[in-house]
mmCIF file as gemmi writes it, N, C-alpha and C atoms, coordinates in Angstrom:
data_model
loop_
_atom_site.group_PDB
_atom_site.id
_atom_site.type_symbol
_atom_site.label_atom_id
_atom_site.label_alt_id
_atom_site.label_comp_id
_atom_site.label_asym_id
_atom_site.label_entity_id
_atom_site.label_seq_id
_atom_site.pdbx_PDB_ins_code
_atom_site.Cartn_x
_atom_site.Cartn_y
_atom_site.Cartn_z
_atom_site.occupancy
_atom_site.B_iso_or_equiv
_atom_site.pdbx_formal_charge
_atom_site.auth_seq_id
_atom_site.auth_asym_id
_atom_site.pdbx_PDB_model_num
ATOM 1 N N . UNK Axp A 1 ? 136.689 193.648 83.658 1 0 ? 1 A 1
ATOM 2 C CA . UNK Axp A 1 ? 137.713 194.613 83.338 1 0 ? 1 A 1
ATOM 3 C C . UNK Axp A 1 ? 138.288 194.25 81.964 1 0 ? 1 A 1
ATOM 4 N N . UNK Axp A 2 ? 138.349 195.006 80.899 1 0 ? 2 A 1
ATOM 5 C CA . UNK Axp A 2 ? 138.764 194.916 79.761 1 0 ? 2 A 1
ATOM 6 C C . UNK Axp A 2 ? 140.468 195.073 79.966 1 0 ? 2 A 1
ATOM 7 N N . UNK Axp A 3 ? 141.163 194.64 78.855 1 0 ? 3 A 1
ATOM 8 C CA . UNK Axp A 3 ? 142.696 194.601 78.52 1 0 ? 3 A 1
ATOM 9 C C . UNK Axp A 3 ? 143.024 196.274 78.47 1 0 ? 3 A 1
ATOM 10 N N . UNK Axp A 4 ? 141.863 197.049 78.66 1 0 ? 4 A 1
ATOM 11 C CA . UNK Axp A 4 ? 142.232 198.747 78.638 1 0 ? 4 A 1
ATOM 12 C C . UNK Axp A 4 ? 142.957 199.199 79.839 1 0 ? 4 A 1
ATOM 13 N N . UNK Axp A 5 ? 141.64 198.802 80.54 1 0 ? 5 A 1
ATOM 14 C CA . UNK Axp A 5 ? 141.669 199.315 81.91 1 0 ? 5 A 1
ATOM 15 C C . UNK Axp A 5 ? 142.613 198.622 83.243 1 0 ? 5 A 1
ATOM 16 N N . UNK Axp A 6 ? 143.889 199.54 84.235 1 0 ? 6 A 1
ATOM 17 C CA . UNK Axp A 6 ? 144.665 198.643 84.461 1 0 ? 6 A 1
ATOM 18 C C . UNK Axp A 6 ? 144.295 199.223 86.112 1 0 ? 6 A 1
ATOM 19 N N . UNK Axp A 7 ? 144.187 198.416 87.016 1 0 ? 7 A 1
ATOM 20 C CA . UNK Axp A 7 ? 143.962 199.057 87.885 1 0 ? 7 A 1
ATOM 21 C C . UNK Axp A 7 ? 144.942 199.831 88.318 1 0 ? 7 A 1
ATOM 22 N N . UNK Axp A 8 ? 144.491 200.949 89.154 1 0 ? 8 A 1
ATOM 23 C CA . UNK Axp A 8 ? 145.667 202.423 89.93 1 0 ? 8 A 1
ATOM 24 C C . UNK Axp A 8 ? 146.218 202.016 90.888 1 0 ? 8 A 1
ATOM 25 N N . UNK Axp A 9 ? 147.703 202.265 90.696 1 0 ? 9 A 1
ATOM 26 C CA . UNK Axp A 9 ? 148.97 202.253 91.343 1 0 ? 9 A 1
ATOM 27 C C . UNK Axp A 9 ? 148.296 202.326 92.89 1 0 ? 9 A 1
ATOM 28 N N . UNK Axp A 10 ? 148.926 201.25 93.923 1 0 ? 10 A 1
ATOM 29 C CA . UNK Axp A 10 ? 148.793 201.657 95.215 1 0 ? 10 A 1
ATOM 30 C C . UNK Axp A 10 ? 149.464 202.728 95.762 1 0 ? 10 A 1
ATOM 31 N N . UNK Axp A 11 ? 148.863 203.943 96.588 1 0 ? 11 A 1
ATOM 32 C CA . UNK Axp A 11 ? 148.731 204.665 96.996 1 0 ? 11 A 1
ATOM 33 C C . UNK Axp A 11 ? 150.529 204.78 97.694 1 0 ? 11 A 1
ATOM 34 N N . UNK Axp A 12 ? 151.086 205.566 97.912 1 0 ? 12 A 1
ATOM 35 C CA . UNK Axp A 12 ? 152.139 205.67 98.431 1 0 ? 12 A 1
ATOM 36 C C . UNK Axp A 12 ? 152.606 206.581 99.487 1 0 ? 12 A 1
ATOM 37 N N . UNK Axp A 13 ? 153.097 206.515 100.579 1 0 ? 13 A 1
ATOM 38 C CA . UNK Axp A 13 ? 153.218 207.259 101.624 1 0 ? 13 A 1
ATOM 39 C C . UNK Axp A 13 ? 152.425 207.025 102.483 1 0 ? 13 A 1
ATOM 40 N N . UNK Axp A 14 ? 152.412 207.869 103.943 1 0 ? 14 A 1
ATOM 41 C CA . UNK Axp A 14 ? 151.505 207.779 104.802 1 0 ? 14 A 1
ATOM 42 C C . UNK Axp A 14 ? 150.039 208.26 104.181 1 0 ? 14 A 1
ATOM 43 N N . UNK Axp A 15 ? 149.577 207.406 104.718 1 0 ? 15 A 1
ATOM 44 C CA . UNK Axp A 15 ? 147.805 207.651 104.955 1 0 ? 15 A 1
ATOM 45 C C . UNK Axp A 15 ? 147.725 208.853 105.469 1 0 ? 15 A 1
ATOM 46 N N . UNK Axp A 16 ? 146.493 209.376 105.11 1 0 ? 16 A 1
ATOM 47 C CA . UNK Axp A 16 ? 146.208 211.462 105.333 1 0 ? 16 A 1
ATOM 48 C C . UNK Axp A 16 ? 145.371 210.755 106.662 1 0 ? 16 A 1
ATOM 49 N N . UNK Axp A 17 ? 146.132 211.833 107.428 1 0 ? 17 A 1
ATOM 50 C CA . UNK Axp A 17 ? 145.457 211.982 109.043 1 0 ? 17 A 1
ATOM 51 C C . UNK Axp A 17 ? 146.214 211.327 110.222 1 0 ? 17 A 1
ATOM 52 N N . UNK Axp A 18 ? 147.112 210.008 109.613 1 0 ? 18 A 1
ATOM 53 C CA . UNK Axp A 18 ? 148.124 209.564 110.203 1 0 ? 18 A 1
ATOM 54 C C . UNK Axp A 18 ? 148.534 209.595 110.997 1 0 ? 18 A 1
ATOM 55 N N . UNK Axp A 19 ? 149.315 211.305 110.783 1 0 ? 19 A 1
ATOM 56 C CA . UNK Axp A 19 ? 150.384 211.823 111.18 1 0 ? 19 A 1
ATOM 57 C C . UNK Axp A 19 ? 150.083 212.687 112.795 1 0 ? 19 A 1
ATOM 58 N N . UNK Axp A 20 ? 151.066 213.927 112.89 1 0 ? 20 A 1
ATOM 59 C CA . UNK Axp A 20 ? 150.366 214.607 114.378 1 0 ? 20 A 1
ATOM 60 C C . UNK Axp A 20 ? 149.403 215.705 114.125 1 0 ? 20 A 1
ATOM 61 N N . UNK Axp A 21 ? 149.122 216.121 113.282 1 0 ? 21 A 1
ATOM 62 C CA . UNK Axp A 21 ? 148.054 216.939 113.012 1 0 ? 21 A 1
ATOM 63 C C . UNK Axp A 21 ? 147.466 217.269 113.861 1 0 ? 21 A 1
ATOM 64 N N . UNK Axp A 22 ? 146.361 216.147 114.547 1 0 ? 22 A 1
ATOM 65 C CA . UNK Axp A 22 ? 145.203 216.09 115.483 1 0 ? 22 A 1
ATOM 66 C C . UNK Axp A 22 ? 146.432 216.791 116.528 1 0 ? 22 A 1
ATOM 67 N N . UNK Axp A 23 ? 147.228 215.852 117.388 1 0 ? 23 A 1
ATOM 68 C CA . UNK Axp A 23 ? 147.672 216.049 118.593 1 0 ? 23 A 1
ATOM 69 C C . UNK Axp A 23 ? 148.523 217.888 118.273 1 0 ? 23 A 1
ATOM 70 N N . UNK Axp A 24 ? 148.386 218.339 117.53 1 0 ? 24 A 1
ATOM 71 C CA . UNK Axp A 24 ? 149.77 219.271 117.091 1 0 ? 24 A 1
ATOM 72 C C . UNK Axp A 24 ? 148.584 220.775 117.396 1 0 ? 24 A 1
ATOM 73 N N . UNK Axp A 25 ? 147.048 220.35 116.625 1 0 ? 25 A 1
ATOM 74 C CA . UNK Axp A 25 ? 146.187 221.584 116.525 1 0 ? 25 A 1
ATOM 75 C C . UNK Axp A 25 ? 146.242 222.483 117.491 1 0 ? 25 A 1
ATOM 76 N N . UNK Axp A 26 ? 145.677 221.946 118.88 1 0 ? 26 A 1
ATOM 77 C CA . UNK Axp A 26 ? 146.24 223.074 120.254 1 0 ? 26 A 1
ATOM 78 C C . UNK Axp A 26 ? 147.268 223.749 119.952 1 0 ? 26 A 1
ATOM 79 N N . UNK Axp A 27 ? 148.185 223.137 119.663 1 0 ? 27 A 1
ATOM 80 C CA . UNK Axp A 27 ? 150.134 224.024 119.853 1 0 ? 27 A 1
ATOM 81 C C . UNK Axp A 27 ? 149.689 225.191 118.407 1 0 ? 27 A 1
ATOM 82 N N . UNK Axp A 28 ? 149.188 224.802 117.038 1 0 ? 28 A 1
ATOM 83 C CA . UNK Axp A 28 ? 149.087 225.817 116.138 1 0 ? 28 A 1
ATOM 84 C C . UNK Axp A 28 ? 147.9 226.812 116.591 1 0 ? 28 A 1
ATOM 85 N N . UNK Axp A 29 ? 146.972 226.444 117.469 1 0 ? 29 A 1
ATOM 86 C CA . UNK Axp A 29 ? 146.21 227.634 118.011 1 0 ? 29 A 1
ATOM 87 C C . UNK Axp A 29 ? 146.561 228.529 119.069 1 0 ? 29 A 1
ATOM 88 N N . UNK Axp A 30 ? 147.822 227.723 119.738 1 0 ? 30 A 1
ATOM 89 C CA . UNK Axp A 30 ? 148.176 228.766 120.692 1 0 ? 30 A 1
ATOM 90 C C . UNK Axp A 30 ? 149.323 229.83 119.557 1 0 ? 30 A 1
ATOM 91 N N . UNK Axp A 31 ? 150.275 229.392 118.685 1 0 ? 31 A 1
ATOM 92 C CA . UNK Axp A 31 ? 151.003 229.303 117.805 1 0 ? 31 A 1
ATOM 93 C C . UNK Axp A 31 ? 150.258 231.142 117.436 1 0 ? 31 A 1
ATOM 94 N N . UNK Axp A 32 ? 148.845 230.699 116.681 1 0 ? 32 A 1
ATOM 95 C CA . UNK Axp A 32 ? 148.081 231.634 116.206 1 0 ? 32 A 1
ATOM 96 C C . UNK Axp A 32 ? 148.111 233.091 117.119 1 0 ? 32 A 1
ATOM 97 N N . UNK Axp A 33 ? 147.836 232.485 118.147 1 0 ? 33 A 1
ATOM 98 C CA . UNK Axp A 33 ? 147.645 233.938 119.271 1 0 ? 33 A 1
ATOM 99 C C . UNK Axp A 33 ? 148.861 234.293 119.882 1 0 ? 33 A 1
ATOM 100 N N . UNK Axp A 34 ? 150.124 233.775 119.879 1 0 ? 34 A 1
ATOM 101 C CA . UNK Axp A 34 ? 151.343 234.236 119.976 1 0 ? 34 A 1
ATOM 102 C C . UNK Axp A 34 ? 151.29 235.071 118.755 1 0 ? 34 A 1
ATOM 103 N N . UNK Axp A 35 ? 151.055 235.089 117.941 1 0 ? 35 A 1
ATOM 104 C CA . UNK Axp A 35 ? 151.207 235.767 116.822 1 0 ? 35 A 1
ATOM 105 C C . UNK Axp A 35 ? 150.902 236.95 116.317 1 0 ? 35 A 1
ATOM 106 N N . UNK Axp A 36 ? 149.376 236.728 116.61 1 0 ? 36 A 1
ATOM 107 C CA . UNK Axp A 36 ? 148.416 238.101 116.688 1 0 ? 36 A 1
ATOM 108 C C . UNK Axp A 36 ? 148.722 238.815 117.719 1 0 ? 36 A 1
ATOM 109 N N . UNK Axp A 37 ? 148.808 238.595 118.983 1 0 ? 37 A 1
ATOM 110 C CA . UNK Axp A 37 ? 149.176 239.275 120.238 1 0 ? 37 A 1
ATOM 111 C C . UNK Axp A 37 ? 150.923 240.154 120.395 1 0 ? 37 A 1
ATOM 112 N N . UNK Axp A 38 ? 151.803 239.587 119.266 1 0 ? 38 A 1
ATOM 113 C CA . UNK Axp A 38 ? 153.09 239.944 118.512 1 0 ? 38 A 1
ATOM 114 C C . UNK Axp A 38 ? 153.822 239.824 119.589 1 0 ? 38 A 1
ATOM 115 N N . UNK Axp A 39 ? 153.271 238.493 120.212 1 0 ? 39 A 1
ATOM 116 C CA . UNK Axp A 39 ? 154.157 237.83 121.169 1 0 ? 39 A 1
ATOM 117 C C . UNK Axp A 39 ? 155.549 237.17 120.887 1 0 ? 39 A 1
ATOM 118 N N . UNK Axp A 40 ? 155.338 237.026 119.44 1 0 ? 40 A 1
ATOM 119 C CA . UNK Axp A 40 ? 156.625 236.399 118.653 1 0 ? 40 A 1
ATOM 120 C C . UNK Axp A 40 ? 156.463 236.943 117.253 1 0 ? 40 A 1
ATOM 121 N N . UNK Axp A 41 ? 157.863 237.257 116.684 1 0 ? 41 A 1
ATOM 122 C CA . UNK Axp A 41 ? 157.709 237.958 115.765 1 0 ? 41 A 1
ATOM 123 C C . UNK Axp A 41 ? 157.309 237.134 114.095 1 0 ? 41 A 1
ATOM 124 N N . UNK Axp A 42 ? 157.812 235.612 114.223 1 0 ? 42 A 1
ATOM 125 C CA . UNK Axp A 42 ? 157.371 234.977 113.067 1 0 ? 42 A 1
ATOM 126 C C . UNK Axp A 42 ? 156.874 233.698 113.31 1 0 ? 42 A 1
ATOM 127 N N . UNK Axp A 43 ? 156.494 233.026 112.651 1 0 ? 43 A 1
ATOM 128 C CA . UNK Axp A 43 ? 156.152 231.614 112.828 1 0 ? 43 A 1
ATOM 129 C C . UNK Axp A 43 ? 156.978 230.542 112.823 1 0 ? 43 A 1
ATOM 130 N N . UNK Axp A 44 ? 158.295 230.808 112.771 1 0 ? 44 A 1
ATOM 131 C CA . UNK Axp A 44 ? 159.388 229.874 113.542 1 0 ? 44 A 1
ATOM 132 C C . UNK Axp A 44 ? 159.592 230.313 114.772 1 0 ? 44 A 1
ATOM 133 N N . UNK Axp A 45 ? 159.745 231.32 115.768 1 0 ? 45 A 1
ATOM 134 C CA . UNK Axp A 45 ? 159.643 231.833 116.659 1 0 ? 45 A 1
ATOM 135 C C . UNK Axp A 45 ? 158.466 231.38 117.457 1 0 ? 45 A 1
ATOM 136 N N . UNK Axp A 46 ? 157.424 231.543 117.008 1 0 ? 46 A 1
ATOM 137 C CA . UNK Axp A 46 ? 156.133 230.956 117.592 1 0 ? 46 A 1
ATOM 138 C C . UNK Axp A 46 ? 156.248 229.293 117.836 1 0 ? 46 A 1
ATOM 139 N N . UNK Axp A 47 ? 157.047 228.391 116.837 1 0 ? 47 A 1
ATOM 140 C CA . UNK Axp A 47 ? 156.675 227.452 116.787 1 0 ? 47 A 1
ATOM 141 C C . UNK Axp A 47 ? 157.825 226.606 117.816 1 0 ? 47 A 1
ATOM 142 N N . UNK Axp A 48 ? 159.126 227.523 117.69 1 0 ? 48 A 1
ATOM 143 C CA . UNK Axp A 48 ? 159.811 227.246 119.228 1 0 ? 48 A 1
ATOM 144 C C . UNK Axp A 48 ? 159.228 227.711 120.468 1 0 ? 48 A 1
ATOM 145 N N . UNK Axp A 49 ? 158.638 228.298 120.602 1 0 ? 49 A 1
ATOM 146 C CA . UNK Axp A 49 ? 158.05 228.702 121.981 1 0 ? 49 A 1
ATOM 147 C C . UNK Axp A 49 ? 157.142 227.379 122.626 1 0 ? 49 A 1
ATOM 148 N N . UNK Axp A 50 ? 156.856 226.758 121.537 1 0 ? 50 A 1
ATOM 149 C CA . UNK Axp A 50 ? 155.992 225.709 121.905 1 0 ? 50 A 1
ATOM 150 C C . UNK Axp A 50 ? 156.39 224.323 122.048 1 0 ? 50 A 1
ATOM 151 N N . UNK Axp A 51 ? 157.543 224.069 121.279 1 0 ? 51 A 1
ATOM 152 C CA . UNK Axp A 51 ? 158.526 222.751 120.78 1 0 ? 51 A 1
ATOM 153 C C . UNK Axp A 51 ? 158.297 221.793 122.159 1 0 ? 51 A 1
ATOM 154 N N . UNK Axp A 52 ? 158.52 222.253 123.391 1 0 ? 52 A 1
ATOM 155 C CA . UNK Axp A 52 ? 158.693 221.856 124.563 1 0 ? 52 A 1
ATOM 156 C C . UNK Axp A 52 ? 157.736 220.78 124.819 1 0 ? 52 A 1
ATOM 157 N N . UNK Axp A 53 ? 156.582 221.402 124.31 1 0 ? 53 A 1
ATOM 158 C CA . UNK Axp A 53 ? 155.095 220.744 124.781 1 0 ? 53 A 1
ATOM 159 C C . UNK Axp A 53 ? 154.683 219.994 123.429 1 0 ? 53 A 1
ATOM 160 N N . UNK Axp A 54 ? 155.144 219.774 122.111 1 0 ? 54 A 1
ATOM 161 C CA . UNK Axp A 54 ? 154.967 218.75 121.604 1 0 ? 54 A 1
ATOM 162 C C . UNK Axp A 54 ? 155.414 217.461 121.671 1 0 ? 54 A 1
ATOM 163 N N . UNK Axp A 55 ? 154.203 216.191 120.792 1 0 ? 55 A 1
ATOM 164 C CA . UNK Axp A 55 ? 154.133 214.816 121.56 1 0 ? 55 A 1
ATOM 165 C C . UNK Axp A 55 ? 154.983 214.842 120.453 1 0 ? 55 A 1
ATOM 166 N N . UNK Axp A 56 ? 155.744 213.731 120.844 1 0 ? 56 A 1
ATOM 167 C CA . UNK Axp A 56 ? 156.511 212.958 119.859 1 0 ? 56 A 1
ATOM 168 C C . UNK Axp A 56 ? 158.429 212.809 120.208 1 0 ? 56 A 1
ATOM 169 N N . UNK Axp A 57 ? 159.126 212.046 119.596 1 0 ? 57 A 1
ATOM 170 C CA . UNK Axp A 57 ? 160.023 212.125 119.663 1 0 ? 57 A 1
ATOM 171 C C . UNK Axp A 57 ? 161.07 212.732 118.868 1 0 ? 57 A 1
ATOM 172 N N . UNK Axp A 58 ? 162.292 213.017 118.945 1 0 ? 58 A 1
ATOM 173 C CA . UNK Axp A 58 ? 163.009 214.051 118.462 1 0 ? 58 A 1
ATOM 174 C C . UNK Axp A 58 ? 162.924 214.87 118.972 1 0 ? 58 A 1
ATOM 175 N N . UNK Axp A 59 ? 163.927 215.867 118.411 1 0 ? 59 A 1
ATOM 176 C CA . UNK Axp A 59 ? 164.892 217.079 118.954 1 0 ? 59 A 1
ATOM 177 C C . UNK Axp A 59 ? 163.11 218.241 119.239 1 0 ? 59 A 1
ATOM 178 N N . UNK Axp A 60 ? 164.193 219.337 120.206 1 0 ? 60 A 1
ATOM 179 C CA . UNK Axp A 60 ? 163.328 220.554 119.968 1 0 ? 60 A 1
ATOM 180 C C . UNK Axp A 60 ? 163.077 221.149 118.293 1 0 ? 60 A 1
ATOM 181 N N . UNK Axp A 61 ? 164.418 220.816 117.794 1 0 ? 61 A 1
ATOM 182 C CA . UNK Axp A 61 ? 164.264 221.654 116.178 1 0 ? 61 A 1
ATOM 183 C C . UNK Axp A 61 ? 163.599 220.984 115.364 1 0 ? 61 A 1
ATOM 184 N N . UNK Axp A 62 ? 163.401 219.891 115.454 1 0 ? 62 A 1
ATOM 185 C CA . UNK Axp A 62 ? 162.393 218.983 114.961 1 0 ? 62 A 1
ATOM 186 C C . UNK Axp A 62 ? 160.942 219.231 115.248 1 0 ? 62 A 1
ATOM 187 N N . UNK Axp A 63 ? 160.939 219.036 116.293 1 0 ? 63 A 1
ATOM 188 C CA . UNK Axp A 63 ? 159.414 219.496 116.556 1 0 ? 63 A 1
ATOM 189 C C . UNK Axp A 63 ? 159.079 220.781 116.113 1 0 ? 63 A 1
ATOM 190 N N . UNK Axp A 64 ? 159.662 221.757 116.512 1 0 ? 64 A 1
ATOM 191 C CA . UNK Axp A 64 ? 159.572 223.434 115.664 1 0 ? 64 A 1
ATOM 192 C C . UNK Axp A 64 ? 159.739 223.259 114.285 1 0 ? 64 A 1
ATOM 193 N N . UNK Axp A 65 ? 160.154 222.605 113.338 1 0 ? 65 A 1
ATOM 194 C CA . UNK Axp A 65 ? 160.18 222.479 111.762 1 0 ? 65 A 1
ATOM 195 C C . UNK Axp A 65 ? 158.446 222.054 112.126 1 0 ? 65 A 1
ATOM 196 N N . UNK Axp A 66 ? 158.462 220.704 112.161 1 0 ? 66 A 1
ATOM 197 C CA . UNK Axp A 66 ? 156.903 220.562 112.226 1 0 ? 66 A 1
ATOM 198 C C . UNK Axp A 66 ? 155.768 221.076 112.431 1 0 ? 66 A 1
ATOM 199 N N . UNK Axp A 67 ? 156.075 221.623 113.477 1 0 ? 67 A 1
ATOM 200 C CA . UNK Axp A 67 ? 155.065 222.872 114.294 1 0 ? 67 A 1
ATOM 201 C C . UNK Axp A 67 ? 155.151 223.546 112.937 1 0 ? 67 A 1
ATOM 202 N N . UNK Axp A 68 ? 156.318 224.612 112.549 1 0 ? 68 A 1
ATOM 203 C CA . UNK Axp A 68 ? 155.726 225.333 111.94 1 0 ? 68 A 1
ATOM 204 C C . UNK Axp A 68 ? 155.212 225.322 110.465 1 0 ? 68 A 1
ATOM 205 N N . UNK Axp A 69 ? 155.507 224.208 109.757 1 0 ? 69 A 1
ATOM 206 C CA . UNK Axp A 69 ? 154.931 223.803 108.548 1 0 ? 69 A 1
ATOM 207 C C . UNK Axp A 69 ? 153.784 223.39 108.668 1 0 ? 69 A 1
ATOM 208 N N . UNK Axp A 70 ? 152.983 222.479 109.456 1 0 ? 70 A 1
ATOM 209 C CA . UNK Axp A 70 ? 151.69 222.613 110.117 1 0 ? 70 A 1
ATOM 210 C C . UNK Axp A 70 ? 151.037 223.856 110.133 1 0 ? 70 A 1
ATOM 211 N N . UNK Axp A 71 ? 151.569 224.624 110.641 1 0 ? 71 A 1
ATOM 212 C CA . UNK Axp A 71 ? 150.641 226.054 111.266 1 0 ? 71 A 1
ATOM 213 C C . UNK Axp A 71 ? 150.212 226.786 109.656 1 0 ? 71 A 1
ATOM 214 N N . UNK Axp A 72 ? 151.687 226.465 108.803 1 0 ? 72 A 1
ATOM 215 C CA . UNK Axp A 72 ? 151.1 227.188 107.89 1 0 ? 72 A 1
ATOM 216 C C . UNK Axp A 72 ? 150.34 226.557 106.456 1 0 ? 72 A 1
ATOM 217 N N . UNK Axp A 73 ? 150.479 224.917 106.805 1 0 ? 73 A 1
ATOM 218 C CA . UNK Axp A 73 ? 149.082 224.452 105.952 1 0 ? 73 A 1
ATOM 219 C C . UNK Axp A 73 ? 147.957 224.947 106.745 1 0 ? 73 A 1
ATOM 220 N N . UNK Axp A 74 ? 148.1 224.98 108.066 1 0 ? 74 A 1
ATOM 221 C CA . UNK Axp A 74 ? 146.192 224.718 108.385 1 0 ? 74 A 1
ATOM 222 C C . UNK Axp A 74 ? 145.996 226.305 108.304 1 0 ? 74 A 1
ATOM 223 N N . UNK Axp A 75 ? 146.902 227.931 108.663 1 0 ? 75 A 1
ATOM 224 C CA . UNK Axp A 75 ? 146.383 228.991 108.571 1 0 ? 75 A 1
ATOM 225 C C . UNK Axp A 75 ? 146.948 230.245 107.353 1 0 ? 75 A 1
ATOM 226 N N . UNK Axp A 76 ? 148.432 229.179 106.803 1 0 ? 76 A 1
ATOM 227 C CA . UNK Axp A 76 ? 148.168 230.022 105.723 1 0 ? 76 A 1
ATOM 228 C C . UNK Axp A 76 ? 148.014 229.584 104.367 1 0 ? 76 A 1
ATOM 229 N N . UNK Axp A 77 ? 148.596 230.32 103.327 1 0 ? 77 A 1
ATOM 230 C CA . UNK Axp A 77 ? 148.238 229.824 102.021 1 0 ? 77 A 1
ATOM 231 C C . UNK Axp A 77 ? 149.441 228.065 101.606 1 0 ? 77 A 1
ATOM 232 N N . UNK Axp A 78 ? 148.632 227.393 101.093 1 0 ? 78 A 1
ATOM 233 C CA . UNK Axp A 78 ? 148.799 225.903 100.826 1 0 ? 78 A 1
ATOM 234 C C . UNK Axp A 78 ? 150.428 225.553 100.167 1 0 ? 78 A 1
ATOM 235 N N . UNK Axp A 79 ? 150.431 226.993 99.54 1 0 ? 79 A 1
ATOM 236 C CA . UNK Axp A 79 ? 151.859 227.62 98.5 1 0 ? 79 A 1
ATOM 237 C C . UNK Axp A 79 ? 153.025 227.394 99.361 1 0 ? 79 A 1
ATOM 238 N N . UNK Axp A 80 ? 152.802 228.372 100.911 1 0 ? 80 A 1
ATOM 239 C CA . UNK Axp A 80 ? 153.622 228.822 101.992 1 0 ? 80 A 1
ATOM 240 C C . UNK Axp A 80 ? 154.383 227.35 102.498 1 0 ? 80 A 1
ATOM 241 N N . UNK Axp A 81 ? 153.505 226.614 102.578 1 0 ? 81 A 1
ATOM 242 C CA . UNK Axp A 81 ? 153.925 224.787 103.317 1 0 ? 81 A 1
ATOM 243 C C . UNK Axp A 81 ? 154.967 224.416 103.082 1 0 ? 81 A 1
């Protein structure tokens, strides 16, 4: 390694995949068909309907923030998140 080259900053934050993603996907696919079916009118609505049955600890409104910022990296635009 030359006096140029400095090695890159360690990485910061959680590690990608970490998080509940995996365990969360079911709840954003049911999430999905509450949706289409206009079982609920938005995707905070959808994502309380489900709060109940997510893993983790914390509040219901917690889990519904999550739920629904999830739902809309994995189905809508990356912008929306």
């Amino acid at each position: 390694m030359s006096m140029q080259e400095t090695p890159a900053p360690p990485r910061r934050g959680r590690l990608p995949g970490s998080g509940y993603q995996r365990v969360d996907k079911p709840l954003h696919e049911e999430m999905h068909l509450r949706l289409q079916q206009r079982l609920e009118p938005t995707v905070e609505a959808a994502a309380r309907a489900v709060a109940d049955r997510a893993y983790g600890g914390g509040t219901l409104e917690s889990k519904a923030d999550r739920l629904a910022r999830g739902y809309r990296r994995q189905f809508l635009s990356p912008t929306l998140a």
